[in-house]
MOPAC internal coordinates of N, CA, C and O (Angstrom, degrees):
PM7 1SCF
backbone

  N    0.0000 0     0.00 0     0.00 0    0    0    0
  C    1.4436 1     0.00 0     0.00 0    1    0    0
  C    1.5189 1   112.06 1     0.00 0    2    1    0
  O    1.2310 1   119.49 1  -138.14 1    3    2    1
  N    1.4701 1   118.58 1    41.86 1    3    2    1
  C    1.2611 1   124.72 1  -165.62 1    5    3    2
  C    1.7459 1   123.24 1    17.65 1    6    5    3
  O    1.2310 1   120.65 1  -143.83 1    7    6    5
  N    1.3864 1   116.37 1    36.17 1    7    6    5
  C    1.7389 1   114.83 1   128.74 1    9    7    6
  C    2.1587 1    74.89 1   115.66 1   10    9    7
  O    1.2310 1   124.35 1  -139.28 1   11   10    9
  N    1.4466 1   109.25 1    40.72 1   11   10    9
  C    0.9700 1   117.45 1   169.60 1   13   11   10
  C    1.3994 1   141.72 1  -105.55 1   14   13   11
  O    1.2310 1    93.63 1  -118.98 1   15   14   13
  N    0.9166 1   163.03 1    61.02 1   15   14   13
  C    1.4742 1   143.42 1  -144.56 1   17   15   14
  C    1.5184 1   113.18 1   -37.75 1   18   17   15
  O    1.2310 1   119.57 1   -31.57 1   19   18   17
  N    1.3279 1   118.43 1   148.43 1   19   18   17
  C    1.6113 1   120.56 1   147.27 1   21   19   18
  C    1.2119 1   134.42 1   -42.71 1   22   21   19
  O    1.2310 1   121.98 1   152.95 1   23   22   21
  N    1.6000 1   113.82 1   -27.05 1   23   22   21
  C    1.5422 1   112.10 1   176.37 1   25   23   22
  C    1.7118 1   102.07 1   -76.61 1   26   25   23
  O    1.2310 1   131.98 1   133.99 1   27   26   25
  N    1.2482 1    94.46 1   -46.01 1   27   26   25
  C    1.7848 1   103.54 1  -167.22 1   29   27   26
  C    1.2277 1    94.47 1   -60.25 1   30   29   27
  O    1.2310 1   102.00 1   151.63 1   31   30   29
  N    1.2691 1   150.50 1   -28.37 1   31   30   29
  C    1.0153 1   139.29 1  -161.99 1   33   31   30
  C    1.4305 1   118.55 1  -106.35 1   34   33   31
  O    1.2310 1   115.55 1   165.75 1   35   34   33
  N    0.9165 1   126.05 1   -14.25 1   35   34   33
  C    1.7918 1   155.34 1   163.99 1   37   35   34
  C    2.0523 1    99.12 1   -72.90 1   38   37   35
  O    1.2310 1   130.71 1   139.33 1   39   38   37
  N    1.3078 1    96.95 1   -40.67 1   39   38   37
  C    1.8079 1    97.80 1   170.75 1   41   39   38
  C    0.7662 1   127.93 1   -83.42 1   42   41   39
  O    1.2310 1   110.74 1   168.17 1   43   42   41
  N    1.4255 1   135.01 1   -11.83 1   43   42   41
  C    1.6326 1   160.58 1   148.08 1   45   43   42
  C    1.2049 1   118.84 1   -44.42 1   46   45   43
  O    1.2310 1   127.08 1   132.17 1   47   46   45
  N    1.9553 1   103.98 1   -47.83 1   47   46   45
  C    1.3633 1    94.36 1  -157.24 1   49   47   46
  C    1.5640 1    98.08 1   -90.07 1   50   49   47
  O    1.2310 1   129.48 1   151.47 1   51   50   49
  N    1.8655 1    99.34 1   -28.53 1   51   50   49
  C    1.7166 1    92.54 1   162.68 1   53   51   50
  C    1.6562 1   144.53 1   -51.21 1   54   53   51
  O    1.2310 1   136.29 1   154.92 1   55   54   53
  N    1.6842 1    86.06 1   -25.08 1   55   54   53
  C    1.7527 1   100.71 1   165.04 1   57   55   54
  C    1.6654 1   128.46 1   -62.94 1   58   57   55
  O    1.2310 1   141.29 1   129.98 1   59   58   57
  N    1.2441 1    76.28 1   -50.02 1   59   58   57
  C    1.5541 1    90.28 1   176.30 1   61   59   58
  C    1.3412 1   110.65 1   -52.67 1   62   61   59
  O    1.2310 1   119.05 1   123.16 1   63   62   61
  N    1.5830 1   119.41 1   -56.84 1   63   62   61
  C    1.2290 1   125.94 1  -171.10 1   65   63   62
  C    1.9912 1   108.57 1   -61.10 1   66   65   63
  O    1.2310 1   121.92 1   150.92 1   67   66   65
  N    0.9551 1   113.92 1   -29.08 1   67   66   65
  C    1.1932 1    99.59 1   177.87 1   69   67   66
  C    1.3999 1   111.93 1   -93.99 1   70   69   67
  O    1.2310 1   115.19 1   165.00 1   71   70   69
  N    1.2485 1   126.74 1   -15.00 1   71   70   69
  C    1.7599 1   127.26 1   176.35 1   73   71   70
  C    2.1999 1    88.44 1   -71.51 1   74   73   71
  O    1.2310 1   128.67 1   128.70 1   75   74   73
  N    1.4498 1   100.90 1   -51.30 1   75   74   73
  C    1.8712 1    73.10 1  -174.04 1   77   75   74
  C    1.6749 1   124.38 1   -67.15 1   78   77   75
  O    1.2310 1   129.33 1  -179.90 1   79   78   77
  N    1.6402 1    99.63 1     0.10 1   79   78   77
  C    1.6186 1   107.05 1  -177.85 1   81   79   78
  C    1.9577 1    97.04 1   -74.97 1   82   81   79
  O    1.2310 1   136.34 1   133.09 1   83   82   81
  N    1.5072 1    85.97 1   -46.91 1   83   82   81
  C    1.9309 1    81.77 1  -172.23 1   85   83   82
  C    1.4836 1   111.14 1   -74.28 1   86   85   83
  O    1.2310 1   125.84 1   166.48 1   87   86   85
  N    1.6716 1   106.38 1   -13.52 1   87   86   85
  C    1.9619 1    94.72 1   165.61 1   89   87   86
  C    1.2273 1   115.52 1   -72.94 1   90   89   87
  O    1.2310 1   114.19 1   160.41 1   91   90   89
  N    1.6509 1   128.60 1   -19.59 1   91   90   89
  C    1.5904 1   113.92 1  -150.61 1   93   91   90
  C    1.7863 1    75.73 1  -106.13 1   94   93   91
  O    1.2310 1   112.59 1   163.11 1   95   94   93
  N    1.1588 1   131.59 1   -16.89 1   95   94   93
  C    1.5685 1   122.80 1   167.78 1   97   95   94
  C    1.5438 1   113.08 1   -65.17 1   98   97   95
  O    1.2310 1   117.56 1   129.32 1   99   98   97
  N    1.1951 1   122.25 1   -50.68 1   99   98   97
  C    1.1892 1   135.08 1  -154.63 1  101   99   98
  C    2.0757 1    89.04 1   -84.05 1  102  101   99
  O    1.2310 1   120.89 1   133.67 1  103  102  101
  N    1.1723 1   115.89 1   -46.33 1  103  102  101
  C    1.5467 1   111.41 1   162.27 1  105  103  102
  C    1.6445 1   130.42 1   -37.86 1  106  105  103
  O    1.2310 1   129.95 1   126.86 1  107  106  105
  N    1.3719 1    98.43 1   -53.14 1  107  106  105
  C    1.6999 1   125.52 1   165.74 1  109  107  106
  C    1.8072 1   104.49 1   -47.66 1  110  109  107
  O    1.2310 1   115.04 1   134.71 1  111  110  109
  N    1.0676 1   127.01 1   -45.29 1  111  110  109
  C    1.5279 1   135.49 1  -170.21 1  113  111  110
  C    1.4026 1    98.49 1   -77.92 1  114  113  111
  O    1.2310 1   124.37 1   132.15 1  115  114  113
  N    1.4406 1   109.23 1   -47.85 1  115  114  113
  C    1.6706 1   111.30 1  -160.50 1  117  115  114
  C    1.5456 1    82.48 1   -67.50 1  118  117  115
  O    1.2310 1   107.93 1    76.75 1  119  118  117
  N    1.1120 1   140.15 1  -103.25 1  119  118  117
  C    1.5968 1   150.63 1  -170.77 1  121  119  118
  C    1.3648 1   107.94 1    -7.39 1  122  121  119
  O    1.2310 1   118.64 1   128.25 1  123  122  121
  N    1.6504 1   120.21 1   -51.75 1  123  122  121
  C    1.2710 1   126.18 1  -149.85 1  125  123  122
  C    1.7909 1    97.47 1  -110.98 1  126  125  123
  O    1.2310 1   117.01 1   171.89 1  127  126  125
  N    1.4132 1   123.29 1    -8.11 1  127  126  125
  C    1.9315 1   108.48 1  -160.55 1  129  127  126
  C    1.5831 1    76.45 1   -63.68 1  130  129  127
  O    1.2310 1   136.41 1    -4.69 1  131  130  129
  N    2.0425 1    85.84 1   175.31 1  131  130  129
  C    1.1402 1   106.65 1   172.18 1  133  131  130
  C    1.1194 1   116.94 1   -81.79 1  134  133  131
  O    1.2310 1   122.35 1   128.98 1  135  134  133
  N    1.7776 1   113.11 1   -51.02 1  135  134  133
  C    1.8166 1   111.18 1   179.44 1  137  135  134
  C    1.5083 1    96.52 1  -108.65 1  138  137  135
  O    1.2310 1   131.28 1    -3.82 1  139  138  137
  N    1.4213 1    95.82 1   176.18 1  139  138  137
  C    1.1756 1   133.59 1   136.99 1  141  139  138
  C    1.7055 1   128.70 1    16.26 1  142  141  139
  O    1.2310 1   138.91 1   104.46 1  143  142  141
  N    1.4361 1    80.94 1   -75.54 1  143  142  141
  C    1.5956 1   101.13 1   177.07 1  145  143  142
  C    1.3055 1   126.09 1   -86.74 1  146  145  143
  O    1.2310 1   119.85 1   171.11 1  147  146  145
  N    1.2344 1   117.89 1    -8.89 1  147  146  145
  C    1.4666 1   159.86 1   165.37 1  149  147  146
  C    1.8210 1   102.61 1   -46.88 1  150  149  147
  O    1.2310 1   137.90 1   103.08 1  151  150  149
  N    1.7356 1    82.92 1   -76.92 1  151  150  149
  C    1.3924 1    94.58 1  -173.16 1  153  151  150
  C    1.4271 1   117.12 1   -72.09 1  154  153  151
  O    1.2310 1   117.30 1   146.86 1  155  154  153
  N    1.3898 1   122.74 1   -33.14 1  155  154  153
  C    1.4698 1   136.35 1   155.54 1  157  155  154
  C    1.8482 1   104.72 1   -12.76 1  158  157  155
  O    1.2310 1   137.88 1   104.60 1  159  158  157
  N    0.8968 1    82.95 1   -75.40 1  159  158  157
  C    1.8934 1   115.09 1  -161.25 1  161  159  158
  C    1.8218 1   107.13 1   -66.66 1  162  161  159
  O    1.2310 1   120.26 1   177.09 1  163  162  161
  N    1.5807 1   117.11 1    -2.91 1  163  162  161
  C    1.2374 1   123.57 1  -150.24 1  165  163  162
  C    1.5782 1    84.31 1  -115.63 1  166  165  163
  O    1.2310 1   127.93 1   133.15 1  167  166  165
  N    1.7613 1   102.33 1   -46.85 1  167  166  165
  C    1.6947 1   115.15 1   177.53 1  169  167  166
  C    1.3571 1   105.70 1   -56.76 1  170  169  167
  O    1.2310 1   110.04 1   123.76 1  171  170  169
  N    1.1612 1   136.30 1   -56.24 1  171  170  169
  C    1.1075 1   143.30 1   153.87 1  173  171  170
  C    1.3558 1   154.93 1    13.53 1  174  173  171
  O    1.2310 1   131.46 1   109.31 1  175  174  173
  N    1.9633 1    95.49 1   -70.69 1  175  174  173
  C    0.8305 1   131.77 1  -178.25 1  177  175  174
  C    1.5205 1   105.85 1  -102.51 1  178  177  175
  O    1.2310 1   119.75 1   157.35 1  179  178  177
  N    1.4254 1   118.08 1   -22.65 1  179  178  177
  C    1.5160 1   115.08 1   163.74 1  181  179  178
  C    1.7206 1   109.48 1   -80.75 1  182  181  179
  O    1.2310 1   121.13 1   142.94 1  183  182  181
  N    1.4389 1   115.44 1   -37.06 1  183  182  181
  C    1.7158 1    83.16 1   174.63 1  185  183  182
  C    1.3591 1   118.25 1   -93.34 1  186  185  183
  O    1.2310 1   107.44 1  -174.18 1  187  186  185
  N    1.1255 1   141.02 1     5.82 1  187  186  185
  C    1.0606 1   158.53 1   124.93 1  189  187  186
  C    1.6479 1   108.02 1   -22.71 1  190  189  187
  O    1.2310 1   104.00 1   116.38 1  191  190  189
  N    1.4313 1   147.09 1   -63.62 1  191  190  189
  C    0.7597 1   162.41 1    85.27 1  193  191  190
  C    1.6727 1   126.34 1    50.76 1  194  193  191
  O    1.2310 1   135.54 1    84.91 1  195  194  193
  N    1.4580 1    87.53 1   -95.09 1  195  194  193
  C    2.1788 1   116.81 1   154.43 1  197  195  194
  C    1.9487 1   100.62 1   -47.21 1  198  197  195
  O    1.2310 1   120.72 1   150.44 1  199  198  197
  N    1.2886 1   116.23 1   -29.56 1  199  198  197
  C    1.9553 1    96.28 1  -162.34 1  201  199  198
  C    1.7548 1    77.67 1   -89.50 1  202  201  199
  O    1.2310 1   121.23 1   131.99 1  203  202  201
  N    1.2310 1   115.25 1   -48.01 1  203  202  201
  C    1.5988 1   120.40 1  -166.82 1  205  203  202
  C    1.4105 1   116.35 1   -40.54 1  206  205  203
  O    1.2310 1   122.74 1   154.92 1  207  206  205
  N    1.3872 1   112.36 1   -25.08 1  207  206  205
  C    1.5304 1   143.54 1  -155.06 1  209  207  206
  C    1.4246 1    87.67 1   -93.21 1  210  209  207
  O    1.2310 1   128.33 1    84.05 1  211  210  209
  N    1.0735 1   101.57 1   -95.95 1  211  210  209
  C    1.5669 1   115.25 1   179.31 1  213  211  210
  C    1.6042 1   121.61 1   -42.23 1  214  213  211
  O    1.2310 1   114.71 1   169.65 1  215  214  213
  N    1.3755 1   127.63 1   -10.35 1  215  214  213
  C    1.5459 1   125.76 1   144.25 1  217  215  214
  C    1.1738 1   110.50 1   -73.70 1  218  217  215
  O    1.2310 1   106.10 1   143.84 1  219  218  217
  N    0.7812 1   143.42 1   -36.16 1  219  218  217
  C    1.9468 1   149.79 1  -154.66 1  221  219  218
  C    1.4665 1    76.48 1   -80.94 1  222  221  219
  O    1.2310 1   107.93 1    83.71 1  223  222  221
  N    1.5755 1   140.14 1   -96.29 1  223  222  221
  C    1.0038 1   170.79 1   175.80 1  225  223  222
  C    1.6247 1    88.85 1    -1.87 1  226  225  223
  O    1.2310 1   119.64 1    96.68 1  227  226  225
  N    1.2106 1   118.28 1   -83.32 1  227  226  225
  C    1.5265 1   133.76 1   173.47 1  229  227  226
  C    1.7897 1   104.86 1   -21.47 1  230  229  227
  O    1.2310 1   127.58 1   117.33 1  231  230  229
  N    1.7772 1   103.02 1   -62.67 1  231  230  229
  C    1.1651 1   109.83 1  -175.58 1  233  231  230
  C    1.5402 1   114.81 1   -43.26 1  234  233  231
  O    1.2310 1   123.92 1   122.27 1  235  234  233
  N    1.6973 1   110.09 1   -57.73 1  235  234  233
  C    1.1766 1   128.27 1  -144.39 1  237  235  234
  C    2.1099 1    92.57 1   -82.94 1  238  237  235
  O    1.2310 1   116.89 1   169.45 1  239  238  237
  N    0.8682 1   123.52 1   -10.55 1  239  238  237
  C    1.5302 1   121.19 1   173.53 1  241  239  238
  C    1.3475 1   101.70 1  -134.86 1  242  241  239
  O    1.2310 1   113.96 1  -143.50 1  243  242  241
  N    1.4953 1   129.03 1    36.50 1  243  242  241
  C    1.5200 1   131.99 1   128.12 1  245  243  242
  C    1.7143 1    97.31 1    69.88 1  246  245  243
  O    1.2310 1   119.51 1  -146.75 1  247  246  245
  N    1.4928 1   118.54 1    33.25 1  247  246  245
  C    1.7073 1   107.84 1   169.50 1  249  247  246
  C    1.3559 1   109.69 1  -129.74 1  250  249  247
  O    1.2310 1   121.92 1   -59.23 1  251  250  249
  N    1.2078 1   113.93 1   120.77 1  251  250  249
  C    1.5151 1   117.68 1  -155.16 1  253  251  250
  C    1.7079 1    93.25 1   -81.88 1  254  253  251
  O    1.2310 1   118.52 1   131.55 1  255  254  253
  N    1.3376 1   120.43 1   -48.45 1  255  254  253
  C    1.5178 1   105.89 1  -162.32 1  257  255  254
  C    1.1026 1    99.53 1   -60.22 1  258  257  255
  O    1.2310 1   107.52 1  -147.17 1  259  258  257
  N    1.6393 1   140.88 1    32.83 1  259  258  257
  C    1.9270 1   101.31 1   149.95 1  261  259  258
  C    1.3177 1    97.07 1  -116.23 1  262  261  259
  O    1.2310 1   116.78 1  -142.56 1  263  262  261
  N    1.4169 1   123.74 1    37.44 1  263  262  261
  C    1.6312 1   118.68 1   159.18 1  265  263  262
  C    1.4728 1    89.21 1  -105.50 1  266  265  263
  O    1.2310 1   101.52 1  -176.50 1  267  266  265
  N    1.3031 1   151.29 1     3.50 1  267  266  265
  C    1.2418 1   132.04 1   157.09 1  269  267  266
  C    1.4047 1   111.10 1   -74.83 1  270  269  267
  O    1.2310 1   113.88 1   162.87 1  271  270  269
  N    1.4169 1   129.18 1   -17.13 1  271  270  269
  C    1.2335 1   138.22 1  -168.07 1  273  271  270
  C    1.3481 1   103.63 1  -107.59 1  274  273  271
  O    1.2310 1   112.62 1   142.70 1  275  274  273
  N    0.9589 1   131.54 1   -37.30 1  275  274  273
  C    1.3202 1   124.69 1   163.00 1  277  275  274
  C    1.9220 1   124.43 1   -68.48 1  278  277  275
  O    1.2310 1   133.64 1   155.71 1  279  278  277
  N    1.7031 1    91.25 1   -24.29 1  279  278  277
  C    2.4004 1    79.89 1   170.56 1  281  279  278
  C    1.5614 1    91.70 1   -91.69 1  282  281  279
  O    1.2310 1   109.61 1  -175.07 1  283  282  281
  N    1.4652 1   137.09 1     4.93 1  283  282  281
  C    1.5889 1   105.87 1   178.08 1  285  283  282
  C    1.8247 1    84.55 1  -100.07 1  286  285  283
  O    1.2310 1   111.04 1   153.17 1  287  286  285
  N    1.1028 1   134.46 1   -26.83 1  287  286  285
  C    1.7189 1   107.15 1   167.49 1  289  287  286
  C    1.3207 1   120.61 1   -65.00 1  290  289  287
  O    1.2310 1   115.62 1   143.11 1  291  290  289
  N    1.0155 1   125.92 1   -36.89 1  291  290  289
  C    1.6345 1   140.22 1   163.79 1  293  291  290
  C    1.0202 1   116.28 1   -37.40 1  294  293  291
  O    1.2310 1   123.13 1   116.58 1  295  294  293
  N    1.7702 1   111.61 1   -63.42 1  295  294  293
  C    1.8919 1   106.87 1   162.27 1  297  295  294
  C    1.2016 1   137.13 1   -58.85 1  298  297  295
  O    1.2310 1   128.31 1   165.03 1  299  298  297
  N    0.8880 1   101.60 1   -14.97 1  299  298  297
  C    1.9655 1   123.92 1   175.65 1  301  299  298
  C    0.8296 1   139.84 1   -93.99 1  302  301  299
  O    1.2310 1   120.55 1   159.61 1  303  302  301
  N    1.6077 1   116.55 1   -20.39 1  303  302  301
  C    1.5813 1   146.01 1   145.63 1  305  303  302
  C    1.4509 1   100.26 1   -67.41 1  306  305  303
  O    1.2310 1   112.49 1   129.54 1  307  306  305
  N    1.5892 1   131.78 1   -50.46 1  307  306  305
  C    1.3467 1   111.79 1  -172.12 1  309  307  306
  C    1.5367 1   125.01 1   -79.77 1  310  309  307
  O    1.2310 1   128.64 1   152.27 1  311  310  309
  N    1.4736 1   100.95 1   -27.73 1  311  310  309
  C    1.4588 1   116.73 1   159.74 1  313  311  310
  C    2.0348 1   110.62 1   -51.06 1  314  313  311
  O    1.2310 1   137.10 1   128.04 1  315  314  313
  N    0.9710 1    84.49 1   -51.96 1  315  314  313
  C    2.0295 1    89.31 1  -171.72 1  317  315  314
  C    1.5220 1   103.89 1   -79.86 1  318  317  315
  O    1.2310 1   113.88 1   154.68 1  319  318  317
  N    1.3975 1   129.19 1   -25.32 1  319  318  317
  C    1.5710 1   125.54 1   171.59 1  321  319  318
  C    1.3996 1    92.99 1   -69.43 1  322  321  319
  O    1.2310 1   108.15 1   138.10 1  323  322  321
  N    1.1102 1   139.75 1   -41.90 1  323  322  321
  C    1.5183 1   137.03 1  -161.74 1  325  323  322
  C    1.6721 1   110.52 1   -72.90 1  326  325  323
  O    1.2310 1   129.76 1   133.89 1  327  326  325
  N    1.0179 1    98.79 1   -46.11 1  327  326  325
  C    1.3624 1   110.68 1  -178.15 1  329  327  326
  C    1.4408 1   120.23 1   -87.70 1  330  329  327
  O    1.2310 1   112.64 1   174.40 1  331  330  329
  N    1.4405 1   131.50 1    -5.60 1  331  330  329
  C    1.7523 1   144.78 1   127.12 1  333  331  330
  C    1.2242 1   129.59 1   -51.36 1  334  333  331
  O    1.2310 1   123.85 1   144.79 1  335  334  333
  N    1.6227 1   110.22 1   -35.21 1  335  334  333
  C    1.8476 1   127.15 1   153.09 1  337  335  334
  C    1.3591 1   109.66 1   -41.09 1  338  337  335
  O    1.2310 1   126.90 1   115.77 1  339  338  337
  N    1.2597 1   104.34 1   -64.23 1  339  338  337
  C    1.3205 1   127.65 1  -141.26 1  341  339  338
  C    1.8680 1    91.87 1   -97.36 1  342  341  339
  O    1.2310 1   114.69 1   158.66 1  343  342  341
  N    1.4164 1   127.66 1   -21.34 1  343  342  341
  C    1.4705 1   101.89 1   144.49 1  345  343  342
  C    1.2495 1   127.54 1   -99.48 1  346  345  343
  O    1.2310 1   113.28 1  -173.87 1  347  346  345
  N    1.0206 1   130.32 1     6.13 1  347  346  345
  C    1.6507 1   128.06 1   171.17 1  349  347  346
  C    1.5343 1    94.92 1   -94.33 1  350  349  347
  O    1.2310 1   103.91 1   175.16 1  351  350  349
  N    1.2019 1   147.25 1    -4.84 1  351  350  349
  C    1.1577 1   126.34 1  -172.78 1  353  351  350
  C    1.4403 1   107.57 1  -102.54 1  354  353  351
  O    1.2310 1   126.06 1   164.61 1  355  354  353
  N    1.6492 1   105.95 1   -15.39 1  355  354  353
  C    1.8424 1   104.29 1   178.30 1  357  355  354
  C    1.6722 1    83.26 1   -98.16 1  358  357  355
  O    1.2310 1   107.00 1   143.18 1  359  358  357
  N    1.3533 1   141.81 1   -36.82 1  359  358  357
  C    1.4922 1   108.93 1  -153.19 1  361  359  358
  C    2.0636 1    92.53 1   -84.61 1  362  361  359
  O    1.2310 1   127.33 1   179.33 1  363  362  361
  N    1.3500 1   103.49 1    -0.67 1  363  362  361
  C    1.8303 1    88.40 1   166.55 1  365  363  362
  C    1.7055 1   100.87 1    89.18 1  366  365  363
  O    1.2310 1   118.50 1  -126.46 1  367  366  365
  N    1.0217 1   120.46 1    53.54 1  367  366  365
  C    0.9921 1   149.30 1   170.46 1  369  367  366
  C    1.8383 1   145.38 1  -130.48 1  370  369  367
  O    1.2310 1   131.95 1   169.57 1  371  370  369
  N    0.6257 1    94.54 1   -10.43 1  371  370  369
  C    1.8275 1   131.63 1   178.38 1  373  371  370
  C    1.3149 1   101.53 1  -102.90 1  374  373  371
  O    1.2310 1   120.10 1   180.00 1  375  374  373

């Protein structure tokens, strides 16, 4: 189990399972919010979500380089959530 325990690894798979419960929720919002900012915050919270996934994942089969791939989506999601704020809030939408 690549240098894992059974419990730890039984908590993994429960992690996982609930990070894809809060993606297919956080999907439901994106499709369905009402505004704007709605859906902003829905994108968000799904890759937010997807990187969270994909560390656990990393963890749970012991290969570190896809947590390097997961903080450059992380920075880029927070960079691009910031900058969706910051245009819905001048075009008056927010």
């Amino acid at each position: 189990m690549h240098g894992i325990t059974a419990t730890t690894a039984t908590t993994l798979e429960i992690l996982l399972f609930v990070l894809v419960l809060a993606m297919a929720i956080a999907t439901f919002r994106l499709l369905r919010g009402p505004t704007q900012a709605d859906r902003v915050m829905a994108l968000d919270v799904l890759v937010i979500a997807a990187v969270a996934s994909v560390a656990v994942f990393a963890w749970r089969i012991s290969v570190t380089a896809l947590l390097d791939l997961a903080l450059a989506v992380a920075m880029v999601t927070f960079i691009s959530a910031v900058a969706l704020a910051w245009y819905l809030e001048r075009r008056g939408d927010a």
